[in-house]
N, C-alpha and C positions, 0 to 999 in steps of 0.2 A: 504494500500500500504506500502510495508517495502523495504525501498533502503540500499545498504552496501556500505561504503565507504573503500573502500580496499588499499589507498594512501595515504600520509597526504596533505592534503588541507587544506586552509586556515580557521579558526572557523567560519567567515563571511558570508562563503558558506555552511559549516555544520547547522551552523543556520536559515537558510533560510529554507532549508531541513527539518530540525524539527518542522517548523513552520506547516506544512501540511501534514508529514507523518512521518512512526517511522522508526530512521535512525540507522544502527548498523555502526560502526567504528572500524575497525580490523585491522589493520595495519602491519600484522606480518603473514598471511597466507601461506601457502605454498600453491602450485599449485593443490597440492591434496587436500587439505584441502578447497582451494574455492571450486574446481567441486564436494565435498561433499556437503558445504551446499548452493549452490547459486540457488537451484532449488526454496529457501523458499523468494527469492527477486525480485520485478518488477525491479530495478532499479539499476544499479553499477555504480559506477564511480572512475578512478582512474588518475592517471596520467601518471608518466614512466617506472614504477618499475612494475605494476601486467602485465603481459601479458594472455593477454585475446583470447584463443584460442577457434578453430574448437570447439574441445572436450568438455572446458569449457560451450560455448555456445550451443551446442548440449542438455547436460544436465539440460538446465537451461528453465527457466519458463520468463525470462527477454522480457520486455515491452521497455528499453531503454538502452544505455550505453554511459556513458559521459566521455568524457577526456577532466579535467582542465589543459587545455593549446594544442595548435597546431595540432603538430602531431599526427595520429591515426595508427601507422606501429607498436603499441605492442596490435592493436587490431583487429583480422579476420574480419576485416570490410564487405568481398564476404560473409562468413557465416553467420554475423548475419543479412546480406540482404537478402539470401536465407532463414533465417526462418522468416522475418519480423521484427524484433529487430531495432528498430532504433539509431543511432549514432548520437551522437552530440558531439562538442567543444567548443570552447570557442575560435575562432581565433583573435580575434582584443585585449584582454587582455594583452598580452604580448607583444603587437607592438613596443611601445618606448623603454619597457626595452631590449628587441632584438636587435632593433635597436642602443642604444647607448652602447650597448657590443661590437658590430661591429663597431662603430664610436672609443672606447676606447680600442679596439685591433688593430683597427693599426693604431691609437696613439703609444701605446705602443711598436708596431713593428717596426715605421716606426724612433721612436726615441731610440730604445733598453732598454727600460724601463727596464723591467723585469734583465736582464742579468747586469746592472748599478749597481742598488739594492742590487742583490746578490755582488756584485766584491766590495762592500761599505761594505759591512755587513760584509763582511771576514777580511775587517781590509787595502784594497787595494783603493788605488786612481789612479783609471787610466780613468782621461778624454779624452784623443787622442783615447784609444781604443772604445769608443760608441760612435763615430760620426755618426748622422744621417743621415734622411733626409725631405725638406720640403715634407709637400702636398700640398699645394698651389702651384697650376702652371701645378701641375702632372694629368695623366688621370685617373678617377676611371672607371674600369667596372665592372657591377651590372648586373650579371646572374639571372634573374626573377625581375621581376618588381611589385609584389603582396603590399600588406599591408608595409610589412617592407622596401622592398626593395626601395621603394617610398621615405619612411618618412628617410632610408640612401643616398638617392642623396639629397632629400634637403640640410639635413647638410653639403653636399661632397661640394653643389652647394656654399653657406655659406661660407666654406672652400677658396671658389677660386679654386677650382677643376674643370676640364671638365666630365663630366659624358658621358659616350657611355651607353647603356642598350643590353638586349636581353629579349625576353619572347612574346615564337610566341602564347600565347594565351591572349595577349593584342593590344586592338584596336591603334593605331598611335593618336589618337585626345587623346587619355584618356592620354598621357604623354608629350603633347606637349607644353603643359604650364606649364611644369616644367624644363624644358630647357632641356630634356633629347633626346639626338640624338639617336634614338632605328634604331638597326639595326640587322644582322646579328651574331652567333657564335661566328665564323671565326675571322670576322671582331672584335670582343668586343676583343677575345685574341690575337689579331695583334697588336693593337693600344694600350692597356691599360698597364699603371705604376704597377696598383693596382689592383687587379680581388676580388669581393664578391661573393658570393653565396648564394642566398635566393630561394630556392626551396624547394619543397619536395620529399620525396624517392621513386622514383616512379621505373616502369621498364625502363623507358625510361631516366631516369635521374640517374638512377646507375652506376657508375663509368662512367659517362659522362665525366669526363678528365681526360686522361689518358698520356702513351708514347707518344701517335699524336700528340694531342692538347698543351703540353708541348713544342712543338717543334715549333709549329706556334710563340708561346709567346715570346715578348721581349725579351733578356738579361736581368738579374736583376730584375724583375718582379718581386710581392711582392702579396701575395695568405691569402685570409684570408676565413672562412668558419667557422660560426656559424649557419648555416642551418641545417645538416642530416649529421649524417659521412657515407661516401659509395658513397659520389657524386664523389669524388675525389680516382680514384686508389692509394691505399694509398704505395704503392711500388714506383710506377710511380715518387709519390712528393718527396719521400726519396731521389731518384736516383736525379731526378732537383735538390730538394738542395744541395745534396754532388756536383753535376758539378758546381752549380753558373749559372745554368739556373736561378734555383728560388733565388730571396737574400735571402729572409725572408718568412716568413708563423705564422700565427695566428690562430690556431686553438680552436676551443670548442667542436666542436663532432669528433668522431671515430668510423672506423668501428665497433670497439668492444668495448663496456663499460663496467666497466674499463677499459682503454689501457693497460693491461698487458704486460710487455714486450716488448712495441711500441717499434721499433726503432727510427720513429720519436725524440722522448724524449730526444733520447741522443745526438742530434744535438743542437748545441748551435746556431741558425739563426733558431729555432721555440720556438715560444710562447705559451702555453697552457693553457687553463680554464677546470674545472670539468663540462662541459656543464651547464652553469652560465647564457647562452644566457635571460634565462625568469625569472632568481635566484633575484628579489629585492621585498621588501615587500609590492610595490602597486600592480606589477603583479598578484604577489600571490592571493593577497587580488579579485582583477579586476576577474580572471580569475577561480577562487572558486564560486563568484557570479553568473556570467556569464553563467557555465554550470547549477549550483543549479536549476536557472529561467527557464532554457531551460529540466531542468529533470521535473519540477514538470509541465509546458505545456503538454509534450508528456503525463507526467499519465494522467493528467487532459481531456485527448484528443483534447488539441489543437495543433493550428500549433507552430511549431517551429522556432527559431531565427536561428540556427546555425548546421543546418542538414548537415553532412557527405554522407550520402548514402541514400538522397531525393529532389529531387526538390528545391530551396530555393524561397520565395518569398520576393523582394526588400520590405524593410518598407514603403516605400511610397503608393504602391499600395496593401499592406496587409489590410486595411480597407475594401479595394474596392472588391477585389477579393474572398476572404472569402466565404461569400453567395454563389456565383459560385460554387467554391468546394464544397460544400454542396449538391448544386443542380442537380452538375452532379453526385454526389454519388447517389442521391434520384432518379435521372433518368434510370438510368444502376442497381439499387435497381428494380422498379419498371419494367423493359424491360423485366428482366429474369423470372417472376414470372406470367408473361402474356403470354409472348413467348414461343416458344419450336426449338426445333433443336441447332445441333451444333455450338457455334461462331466461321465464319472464320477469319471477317473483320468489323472492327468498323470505324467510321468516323465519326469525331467532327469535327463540323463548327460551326465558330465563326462570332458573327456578332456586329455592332454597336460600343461603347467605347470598349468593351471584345477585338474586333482585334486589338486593338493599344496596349495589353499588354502581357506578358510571361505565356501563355495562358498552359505549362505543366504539373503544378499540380493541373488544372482543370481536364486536359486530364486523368491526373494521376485515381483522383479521381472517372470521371465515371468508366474506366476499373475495379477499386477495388471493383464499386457496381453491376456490371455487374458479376462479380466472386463472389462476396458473399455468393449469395445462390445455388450454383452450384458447388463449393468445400467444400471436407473436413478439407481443411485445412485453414485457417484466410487468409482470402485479407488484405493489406493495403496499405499503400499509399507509403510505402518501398519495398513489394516484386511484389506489385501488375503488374508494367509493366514486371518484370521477367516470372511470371508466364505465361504471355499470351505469351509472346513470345516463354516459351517454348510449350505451347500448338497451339503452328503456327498462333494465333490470328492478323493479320496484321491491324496496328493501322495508321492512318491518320489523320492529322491536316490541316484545312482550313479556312481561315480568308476572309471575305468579308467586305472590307470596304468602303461601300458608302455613310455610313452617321454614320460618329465619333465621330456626338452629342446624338446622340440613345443612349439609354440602349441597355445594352450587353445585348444577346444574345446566347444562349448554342441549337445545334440542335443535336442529337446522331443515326446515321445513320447504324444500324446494317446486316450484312449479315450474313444469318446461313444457312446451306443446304437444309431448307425447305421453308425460306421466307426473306426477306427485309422490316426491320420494323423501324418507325421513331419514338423520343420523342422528343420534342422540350420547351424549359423555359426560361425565363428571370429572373431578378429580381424586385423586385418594391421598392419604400423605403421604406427607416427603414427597411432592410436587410428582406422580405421577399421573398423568392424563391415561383414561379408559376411553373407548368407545363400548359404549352399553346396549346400542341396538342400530339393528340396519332396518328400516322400516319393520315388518313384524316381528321381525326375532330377536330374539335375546342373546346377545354376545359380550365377553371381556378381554378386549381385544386393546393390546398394546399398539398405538398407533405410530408406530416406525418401522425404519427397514422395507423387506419386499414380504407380501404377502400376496397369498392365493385365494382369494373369494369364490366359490365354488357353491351353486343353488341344485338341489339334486332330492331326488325321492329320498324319505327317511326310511330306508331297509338295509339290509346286513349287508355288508360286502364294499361296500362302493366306497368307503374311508379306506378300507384296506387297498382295493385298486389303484387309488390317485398313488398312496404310499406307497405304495411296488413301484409303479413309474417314476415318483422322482427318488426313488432309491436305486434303480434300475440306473438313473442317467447322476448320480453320484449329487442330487442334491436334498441337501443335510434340514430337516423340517426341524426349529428354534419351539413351535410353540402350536398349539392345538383347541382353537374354538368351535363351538357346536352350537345351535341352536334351531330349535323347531316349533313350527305352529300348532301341529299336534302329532300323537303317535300313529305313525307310520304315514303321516302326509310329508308336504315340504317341509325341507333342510336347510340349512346356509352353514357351510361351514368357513372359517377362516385361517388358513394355515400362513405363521410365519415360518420363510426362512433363511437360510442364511447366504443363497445365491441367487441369483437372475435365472428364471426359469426361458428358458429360448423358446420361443416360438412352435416350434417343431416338435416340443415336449408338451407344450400349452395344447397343440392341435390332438395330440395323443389322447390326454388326458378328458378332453373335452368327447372323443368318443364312447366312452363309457357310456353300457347301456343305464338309462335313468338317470344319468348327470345331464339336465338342462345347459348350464351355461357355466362355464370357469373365465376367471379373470384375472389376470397378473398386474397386478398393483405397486407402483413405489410410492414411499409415504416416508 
């Protein structure tokens, strides 16, 4: 495996890197010059500087791409889901330092730090002209409520500040114990002194405040935004500060980086950083680490800490759930290679402890083994729900939960235009995945390796026939499942074993009088 670091990152993360695979570090590429050589690397990571496009990603052979530190908007995150490339970040790295950038810019604003300094430095004392103002007493509002946003109202709270919030994709209990009153827009830029912004650049969150919203907002209101530049019309805030809408403003990002030319700049009531939001040397360090651990999982083909465009599974129940994912890969593995006809419609039920938890990248996972051997192009656990959906595959999830203390339970319910066929598994411990039934029958069948699926009248002889022929042609049977509808009707049996059964030995076997149909499976 050979990963390129195209950014400078911290050594602490490059070393981790090295520890497990051979890491190139180039730091000076041009854009042509990556989509030359990055076809020769499973792995990229960069941070703000390389922008990692369609094209790039097209021509590349990439297994993963990591960005040390937050945001992923310098990287075609739709495309490298479309080929299966997974994304990762590092989002909790840089939380404090983000955080107390925003806590020390409007500090800085709020007392005119910045502009004091300079008016000292030129040889002038004029205290009357920087009078400030307190925070304490004042209202903060904090647009998104995520990671940083969180750990900025505590301090605000600290402060003696009232905090209002907004961020409609947080539950009301998850911030109620931090004294934060979550409400409405509207309301956050009606009532607030102070307005933060901690979001990311989304379509929906693009110049989110504009002419309008400027107009809701107090008199003298005071704007700071170390988040994304582009959340804030940046014309719009011009025009507020020359009226004395806005007093002050504290910015770190911009639409455009460098601000070339900003006008903003040449207003003396803004304060600016070189986007410094994540700029201190624990970050760095934190946030190098952080993606390194989560590159070399994905090669490794494990699960992931800090997935952009996959599923995430909570640490708490990453122990637990694992196995699952496994099992339903080995299930929807095993359905397609038995089965035949088109998939319309899949359906995973869930039963036992499995219903009490975020049962997705289980789901995820059977769809991926269900396409595996049926496309030419790679399933995985990032394009896999793309795919089905664009081939009209209609997925469903269902939880039964009548007994919580149960082992979970995975049931894979398939519909294709020739039949409706069921697998069904649990897990056992010490993380062993079963398959429990193949539509009627009952089986405990270890789902690895090669096995032989074989549906045959249930009478004497015919176990012993398969077992003559593949001992006959020197291959070794690991394991022995049975299962039937009733006595002496259909049978299913499932033999592991421990070689590839060739074709010519499959066709032998399939002669047996009363053996319906045999099936050589890998799994």
């Amino acid at each position: 495996m050979r990963v390129l670091v195209s950014d400078k990152i911290a050594k602490e993360g490059i070393d981790i890197l090295k520890s497990e695979f051979e890491v190139d570090v180039r730091t000076d590429l041009t854009s042509e010059q990556l989509k030359e050589i990055i076809k020769d690397y499973d792995a990229l990571v960069v941070r703000s500087q390389t922008k990692v496009t369609k094209e790039i990603i097209d021509c590349s052979n990439l297994k993963v791409i990591g960005r040390a530190g937050v945001g992923v908007d310098n990287i075609d995150v739709e495309a490298a889901t479309m080929k299966g490339i997974l994304v990762v970040n590092a989002p909790e790295g840089n939380t404090i330092a983000a955080c107390e950038h925003t806590i020390a810019m409007m500090f800085a604003m709020a007392r005119k730090i910045p502009q004091a300094v300079t008016s000292l430095k030129s040889g002038r004392w004029e205290r009357n002209k920087f009078t400030g103002v307190q925070l304490s007493g004042k209202t903060l509002g904090i647009v998104g409520l995520g990671r940083i946003g969180k750990e900025v109202a505590k301090r605000a709270l600290a402060l003696g500040m009232n905090v209002v919030g907004y961020d409609p994709y947080i539950a009301r209990e998850n911030v109620e114990n931090l004294n934060i009153m979550l409400t409405d827009l509207n309301e956050v830029l009606r009532t607030s002194d102070f307005i933060t912004f901690h979001v990311p650049l989304t379509k929906t969150t693009r110049q989110m405040i504009g002419e309008e919203q400027f107009k809701i907002m107090k008199d003298g209101v005071y704007i700071i935004n170390c988040a994304r530049g582009g959340i804030i019309d940046e014309k719009a805030l011009y025009d507020a500060l020359v009226s004395g809408k806005v007093a002050g403003c504290a910015l770190d990002v911009f639409e455009k980086e460098p601000p070339e030319d900003n006008p903003l700049l040449s207003l003396d009531n803004v304060i600016a950083t070189p986007h410094l939001g994540a700029s201190t040397a624990e970050a760095q360090i934190v946030v190098a680490e952080e993606v390194a651990k989560d590159i070399i999982r994905a090669l490794k083909g494990e699960i992931v800490k800090n997935p952009v465009n996959m599923v995430s599974v909570r640490p708490e129940e990453y122990s637990f759930i694992l196995p699952y994912i496994r099992l339903a890969e080995k299930m929807g593995c095993l359905y397609t290679q038995l089965k035949n006809g088109r998939i319309q419609e899949v359906e995973m039920i869930y039963g036992g402890r499995l219903a009490n938890t975020d049962v997705k990248l289980v789901t995820t996972a059977g769809i991926k083994g269900l396409l595996s051997n049926i496309l030419q192009i790679p399933a995985n656990l990032i394009n896999a729900p793309i795919i089905a959906r664009d081939r009209g595959i209609k997925i469903t999830e269902k939880k039964i939960k009548e007994d919580e203390d149960a082992p979970g339970t995975v049931t894979m319910r398939v519909t294709t235009d020739k039949e409706v066929g069921i697998i069904s598994g649990y897990v056992l411990e010490k993380d062993s995945p079963r398959i429990t039934k193949i539509d009627d029958y009952k089986i405990d069948l270890i789902p690895e390796g090669y096995v032989l699926i074989t549906n045959h009248k249930d009478k004497p002889g015919i176990v012993g026939k398969v077992g003559t022929i593949l001992g006959k042609n020197d291959i070794n049977i690991a394991a022995m499942q049975l299962g039937r509808k009733s006595y002496r009707g259909d049978a299913l049996m499932a033999l592991s074993v421990d070689e590839e059964i060739p074709e010519s030995v499959l066709k032998e076997i399939k002669a047996i009088e009363d053996l319906k149909d045999a099936v050589f499976v890998k799994l």
